[in-house]
C-alpha positions in Angstrom: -26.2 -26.5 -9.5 -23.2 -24.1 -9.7 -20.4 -25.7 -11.8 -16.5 -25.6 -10.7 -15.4 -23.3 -13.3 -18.4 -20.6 -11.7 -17.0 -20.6 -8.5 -13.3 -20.0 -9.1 -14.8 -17.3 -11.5 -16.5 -16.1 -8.7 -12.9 -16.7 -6.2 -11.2 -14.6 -9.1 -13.3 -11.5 -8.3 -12.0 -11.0 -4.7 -8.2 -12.5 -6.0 -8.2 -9.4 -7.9 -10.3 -7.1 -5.5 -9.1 -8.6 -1.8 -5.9 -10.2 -2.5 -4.4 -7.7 -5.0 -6.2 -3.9 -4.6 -7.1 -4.0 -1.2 -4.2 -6.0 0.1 -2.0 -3.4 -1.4 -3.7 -0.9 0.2 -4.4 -2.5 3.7 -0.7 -3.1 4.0 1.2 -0.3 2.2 -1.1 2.1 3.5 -0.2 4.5 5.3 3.6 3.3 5.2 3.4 4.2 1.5 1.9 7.7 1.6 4.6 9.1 4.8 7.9 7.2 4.0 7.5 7.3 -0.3 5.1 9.6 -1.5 5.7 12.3 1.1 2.7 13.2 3.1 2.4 14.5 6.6 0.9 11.9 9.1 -1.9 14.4 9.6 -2.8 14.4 5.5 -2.4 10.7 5.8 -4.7 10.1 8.8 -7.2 13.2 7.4 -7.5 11.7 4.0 -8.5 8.3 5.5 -11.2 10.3 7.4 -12.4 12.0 4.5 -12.7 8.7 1.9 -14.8 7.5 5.1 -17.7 9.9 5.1 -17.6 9.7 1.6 -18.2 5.9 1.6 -20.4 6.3 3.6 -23.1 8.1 1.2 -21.1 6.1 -2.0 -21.9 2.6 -0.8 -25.2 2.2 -0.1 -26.2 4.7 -3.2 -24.2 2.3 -5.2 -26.1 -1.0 -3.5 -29.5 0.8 -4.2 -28.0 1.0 -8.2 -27.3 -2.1 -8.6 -30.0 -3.9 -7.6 -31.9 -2.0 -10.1 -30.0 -2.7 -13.1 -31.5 -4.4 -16.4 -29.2 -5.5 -19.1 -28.5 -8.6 -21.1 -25.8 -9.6 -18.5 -27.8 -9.6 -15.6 -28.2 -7.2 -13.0 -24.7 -7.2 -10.8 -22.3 -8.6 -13.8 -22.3 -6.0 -16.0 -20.5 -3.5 -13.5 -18.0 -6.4 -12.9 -17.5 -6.5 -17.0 -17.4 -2.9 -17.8 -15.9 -1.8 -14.7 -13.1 -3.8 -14.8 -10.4 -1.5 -16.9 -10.8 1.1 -14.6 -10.7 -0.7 -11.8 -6.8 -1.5 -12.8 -6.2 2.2 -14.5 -6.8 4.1 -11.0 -5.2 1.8 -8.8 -1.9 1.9 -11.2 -2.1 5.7 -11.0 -2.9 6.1 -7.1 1.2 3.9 -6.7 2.4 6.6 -8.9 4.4 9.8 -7.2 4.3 13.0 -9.0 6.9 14.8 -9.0 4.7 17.4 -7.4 5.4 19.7 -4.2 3.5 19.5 -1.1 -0.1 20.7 -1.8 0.7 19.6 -5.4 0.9 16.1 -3.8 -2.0 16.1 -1.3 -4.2 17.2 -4.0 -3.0 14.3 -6.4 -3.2 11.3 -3.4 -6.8 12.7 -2.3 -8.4 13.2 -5.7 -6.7 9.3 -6.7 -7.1 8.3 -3.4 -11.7 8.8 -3.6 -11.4 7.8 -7.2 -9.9 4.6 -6.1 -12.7 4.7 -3.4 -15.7 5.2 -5.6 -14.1 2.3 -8.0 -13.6 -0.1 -5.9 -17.4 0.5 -4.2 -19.0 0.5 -8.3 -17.2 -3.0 -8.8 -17.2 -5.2 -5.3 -20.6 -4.2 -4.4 -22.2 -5.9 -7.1 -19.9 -8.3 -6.6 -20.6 -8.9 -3.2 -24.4 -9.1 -4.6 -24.1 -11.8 -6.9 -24.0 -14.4 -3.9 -27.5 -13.6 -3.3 -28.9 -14.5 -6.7 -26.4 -17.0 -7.8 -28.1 -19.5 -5.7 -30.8 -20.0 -3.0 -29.3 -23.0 -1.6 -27.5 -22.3 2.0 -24.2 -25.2 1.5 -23.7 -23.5 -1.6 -23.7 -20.0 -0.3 -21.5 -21.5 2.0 -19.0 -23.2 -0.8 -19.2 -20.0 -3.2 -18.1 -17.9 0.2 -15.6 -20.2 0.8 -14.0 -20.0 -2.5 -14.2 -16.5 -2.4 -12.1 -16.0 0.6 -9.4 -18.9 -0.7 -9.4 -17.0 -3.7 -8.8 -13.7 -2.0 -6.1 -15.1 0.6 -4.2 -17.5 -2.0 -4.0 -14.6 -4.5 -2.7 -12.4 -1.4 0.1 -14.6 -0.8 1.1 -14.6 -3.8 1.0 -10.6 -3.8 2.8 -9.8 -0.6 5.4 -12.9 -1.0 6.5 -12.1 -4.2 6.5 -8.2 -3.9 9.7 -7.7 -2.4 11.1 -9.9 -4.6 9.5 -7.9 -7.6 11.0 -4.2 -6.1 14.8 -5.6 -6.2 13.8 -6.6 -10.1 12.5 -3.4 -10.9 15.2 -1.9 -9.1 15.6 2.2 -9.0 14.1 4.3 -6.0 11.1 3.2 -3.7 9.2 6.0 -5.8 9.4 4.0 -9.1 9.2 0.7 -7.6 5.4 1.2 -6.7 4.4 2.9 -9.8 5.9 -0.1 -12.1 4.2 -2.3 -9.3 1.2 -0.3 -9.4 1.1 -1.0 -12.9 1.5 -4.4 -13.1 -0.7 -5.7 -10.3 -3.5 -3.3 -11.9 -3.6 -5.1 -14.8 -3.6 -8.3 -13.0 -7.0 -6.8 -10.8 -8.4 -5.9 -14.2 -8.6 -9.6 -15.9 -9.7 -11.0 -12.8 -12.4 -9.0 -12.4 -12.9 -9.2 -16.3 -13.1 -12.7 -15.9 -15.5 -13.1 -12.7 -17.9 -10.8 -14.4 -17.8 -13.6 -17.1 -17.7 -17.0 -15.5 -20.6 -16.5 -13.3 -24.1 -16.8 -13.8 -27.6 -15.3 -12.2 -29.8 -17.9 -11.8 -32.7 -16.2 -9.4 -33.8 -12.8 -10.0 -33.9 -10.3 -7.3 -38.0 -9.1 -6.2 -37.4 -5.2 -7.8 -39.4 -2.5 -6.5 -41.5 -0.7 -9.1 -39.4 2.7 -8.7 -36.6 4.0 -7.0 -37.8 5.3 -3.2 -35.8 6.1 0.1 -38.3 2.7 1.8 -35.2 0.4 1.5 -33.4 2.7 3.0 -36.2 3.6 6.0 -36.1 -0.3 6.2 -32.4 -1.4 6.6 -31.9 1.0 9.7 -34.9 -1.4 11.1 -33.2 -4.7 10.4 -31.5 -5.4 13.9 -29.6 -8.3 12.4 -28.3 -5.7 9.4 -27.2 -3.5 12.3 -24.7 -6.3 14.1 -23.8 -7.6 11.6 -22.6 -4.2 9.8 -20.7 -3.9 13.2 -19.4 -7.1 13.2 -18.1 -6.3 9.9 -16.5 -3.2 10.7 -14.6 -5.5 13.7 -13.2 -7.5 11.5 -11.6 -5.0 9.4 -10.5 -3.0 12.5 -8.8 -5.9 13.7 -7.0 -6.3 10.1 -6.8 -3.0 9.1 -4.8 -2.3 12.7 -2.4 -5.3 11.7 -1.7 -4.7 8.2 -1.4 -0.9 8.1 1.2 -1.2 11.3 3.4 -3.8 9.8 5.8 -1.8 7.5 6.5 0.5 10.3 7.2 -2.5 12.9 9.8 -4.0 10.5 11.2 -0.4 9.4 11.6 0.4 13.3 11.5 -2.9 15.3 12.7 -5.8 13.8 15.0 -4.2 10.5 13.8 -3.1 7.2 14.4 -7.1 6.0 15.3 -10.3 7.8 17.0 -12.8 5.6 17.6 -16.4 6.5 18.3 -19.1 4.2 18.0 -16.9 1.0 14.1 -16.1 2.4 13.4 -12.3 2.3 11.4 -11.5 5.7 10.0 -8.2 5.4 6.4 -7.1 6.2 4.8 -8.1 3.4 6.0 -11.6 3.3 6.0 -11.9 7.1 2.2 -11.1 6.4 2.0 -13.7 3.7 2.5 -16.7 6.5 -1.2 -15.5 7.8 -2.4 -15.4 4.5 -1.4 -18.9 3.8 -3.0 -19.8 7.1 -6.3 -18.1 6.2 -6.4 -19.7 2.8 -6.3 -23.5 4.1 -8.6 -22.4 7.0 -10.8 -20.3 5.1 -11.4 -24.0 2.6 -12.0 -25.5 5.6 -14.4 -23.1 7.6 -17.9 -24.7 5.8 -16.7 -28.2 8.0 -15.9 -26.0 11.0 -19.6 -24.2 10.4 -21.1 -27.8 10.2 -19.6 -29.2 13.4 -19.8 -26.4 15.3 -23.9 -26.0 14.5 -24.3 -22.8 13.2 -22.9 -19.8 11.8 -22.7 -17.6 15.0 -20.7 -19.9 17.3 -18.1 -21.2 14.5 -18.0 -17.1 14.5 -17.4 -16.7 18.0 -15.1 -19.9 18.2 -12.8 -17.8 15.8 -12.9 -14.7 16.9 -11.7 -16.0 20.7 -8.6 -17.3 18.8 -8.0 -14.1 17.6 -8.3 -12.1 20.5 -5.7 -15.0 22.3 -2.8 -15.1 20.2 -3.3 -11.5 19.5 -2.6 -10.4 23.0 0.1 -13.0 23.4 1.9 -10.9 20.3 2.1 -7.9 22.6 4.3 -10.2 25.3 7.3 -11.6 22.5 10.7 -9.5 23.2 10.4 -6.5 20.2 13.9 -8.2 18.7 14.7 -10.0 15.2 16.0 -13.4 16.8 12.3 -14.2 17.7 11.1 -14.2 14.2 10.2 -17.3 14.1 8.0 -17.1 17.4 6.3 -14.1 16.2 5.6 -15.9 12.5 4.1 -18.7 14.1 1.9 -16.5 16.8 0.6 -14.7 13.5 -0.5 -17.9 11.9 -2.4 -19.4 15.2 -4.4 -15.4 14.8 -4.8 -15.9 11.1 -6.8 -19.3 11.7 -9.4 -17.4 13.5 -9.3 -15.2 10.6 -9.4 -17.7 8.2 -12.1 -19.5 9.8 -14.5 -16.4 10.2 -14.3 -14.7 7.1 -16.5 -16.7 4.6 -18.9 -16.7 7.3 -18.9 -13.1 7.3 -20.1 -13.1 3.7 -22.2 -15.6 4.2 -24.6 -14.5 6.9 -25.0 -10.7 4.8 -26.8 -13.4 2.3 -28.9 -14.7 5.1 -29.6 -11.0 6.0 -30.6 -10.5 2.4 -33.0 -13.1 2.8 -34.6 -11.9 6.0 -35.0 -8.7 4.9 -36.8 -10.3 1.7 -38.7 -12.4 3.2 -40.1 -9.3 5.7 -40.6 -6.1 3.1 -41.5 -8.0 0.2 -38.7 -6.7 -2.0 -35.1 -7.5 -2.4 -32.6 -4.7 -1.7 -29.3 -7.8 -2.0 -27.4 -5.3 -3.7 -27.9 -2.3 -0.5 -27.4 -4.5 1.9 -24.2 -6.0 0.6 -22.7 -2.5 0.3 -23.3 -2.5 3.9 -20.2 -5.3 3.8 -18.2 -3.6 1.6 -18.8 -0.5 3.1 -17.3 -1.8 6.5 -14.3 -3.3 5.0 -13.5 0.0 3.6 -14.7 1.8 6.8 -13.0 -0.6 9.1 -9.6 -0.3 7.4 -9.2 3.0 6.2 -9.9 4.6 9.6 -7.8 1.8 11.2 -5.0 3.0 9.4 -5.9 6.7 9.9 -5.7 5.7 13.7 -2.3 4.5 13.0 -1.2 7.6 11.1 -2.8 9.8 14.0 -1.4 7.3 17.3 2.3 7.0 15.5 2.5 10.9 14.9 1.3 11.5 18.8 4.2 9.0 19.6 6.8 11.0 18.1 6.5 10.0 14.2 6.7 12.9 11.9 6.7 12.7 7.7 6.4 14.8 4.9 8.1 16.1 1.8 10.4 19.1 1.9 8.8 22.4 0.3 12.6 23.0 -1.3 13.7 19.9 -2.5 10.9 18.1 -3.2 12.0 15.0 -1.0 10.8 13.2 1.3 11.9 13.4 5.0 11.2 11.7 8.4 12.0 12.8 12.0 11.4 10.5 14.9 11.6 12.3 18.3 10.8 9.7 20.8 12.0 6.1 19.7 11.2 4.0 22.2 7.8 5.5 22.4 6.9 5.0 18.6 8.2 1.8 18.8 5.8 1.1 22.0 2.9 2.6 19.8 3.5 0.5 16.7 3.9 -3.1 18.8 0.6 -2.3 20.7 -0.6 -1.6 17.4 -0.1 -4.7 16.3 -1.4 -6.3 19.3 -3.5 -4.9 21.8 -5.8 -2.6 20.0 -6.3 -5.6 17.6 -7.3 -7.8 20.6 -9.7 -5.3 22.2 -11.3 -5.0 19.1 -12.1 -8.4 19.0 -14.3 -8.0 22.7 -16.2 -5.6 20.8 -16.7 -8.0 18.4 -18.0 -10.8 20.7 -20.2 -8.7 22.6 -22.1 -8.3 18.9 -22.0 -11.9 18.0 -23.6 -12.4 21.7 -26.5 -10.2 20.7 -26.8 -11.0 16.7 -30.3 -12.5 16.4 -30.0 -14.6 13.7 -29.1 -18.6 14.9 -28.6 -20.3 11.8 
């Protein structure tokens, strides 16, 4: 039986992966690389692609890895422990601007940029693992997922709500802002990762194969409820990764750089922090929701219809700063279908772990978990190259000036950049979620 203090040492791996690094990235990204580092849309949109395919070799080799790693700390811990400082190094240095000219630039944001990439894979992969040999009782799965995603959106609130707040301390340009921001959150993703790597424990140990061979491999592709649910993955980070990567530009272009009202600084981070909030409470309660509804795949489905609702119903709110509060609350009634899917995710890749167990013989936890990770990275990277790509077909255009060094932007159609970025935000979303559906419709396991 898992102890408290285990699983918020577990929830303190994915505060310091989901709701620091990768919330960070899912929502300054691209805003950050076109308005304050200086790249063209098209090096911000092409760099996405690239990380992409390069994940897509990275993640699985990494899964394979893991899952056959000895040491005195277990098989998936020790690239928690030891992969922790690193972890916060490059994500400090990718917030950093050189002072760099244009290809002096792309060269720095795409070789930090994979790095980041490659880091992020070599720590939440195993971390992602650990739910399959922590425990082989289902509720518990459940409770450990659960506390994961409270620990990912409670440590994301705090991120995005207080980082505004943090840039007027720090003061100076936008430039400098992010690196001492970079810095400072990096070392925060570092202990927390330091400290999940520590707290938790591996009570079962994975079925190893007796040397390395391409069968797991040949076998995944043959797991039909590995296939959906890799999809369904990749959904639900298409359906974030549109949101986040959009919102900078919908409050630089829509709505003004910051709405204050009462002393409360609105700007797209903390207008983002009122889902988070939402998907924190919801994301606690989503092992009760799973319980009453019957099983995994309809409490799944259940959510994902909320989303696609109130996510089309965004698209119909007047693009103007006096509905604020209409448009805050239309995000929290999306970010309870979030809330309530997102442990379940998680969740069902451990039930796919144990199918695929239970069928070959040997465990490959580790590989098929990178499959998850693999689509969070997948799903929001190339959302928010679509975003770069769509905006700078709108009208958008961004990048630094070979002279000066600076950064500049041009807009040449307004109204139809702001069109682009509120569809964004809505529609594509909500069409995503179909997809989505359609998938849960044919994913074969009931439980």
């Amino acid at each position: 039986m898992a102890t408290l203090k285990e699983k918020i040492g577990y929830a303190l791996g994915d505060a310091a992966a989901g709701g620091i690094t990768w919330k960070i990235m899912s929502i300054a990204f691209p805003l950050f690389f076109t308005n304050v580092f200086g790249l063209t849309v098209a090096d911000t949109a092409t760099l996405m692609l690239i990380a992409r395919m390069f994940d897509v070799v990275t993640d699985p080799l990494m899964g394979s890895l893991a899952d056959r790693t000895q040491s005195r700390w277990g098989t998936y811990r020790p690239w928690l422990i030891f992969g922790a400082i690193p972890f916060g190094l490059i994500f400090a240095l990718l917030l950093f601007t050189p002072e760099f000219g244009p290809m002096g630039k792309r060269i720095y944001a795409y070789s930090l940029y994979l790095l980041m990439m490659a880091m992020y894979t070599a720590v939440n992969v195993p971390y992602g693992s650990l739910l399959g040999v922590m425990t082989d009782d289902d509720n518990e799965k459940n409770q450990f997922s659960s506390y994961r995603m409270v620990g990912a959106y409670a440590m994301g609130f705090i991120t995005l709500f207080a980082f505004p707040y943090l840039q007027k301390m720090v003061g100076g340009t936008e430039q400098h802002q992010y690196a001492m921001l970079g810095a400072f959150f990096g070392i925060i993703a570092a202990l927390g990762t330091l400290a999940c790597g520590l707290l938790t424990k591996e009570r079962l140990k994975p079925v190893r194969a007796e040397k390395f061979s391409f069968k797991p491999f040949k076998d995944l592709v043959k797991n039909k409820p590995w296939i959906y649910l890799t999809l369904i993955g990749i959904c639900t980070n298409f359906f974030n990764g549109f949101r986040y990567a959009v919102a900078g530009y919908m409050f630089d272009y829509i709505l003004g750089k910051e709405i204050t009202i009462s002393g409360l600084i609105i700007n797209y981070t903390v207008f983002m922090t009122f889902g988070e909030v939402t998907c924190m409470i919801f994301g606690g309660l989503s092992p009760k929701f799973t319980q009453w509804m019957g099983s995994k795949r309809k409490a799944f489905t259940v959510a994902a219809i909320i989303c696609a609702v109130f996510s089309t119903l965004y698209f119909f709110i007047p693009k103007d700063p006096a509905y604020i509060w209409v448009l805050v609350a239309i995000v929290v009634f999306t970010s309870v279908g979030i809330g309530l899917y997102s442990p379940l995710l998680w969740s069902m890749y451990a039930d796919v772990a144990d199918y695929a167990t239970e069928k070959n013989g040997t465990s490959s936890t580790g590989l098929i978990f990178s499959s998850g990770t693999m689509a969070q990275k997948f799903g929001t990277a190339i959302s928010g190259s679509l975003v770069a790509l769509l905006l700078g077909i709108s009208g958008f255009i961004s990048g630094t000036d070979p002279t000066t060094g600076q950064t500049f932007i041009e807009i040449t159609d307004m109204e139809s950049v702001r069109n682009m970025i509120w569809a964004l935000f809505s529609l594509f979303p909500a069409f995503i979620v179909l997809i989505m559906l359609y998938l849960l419709y044919k994913y074969p396991i009931k439980k």
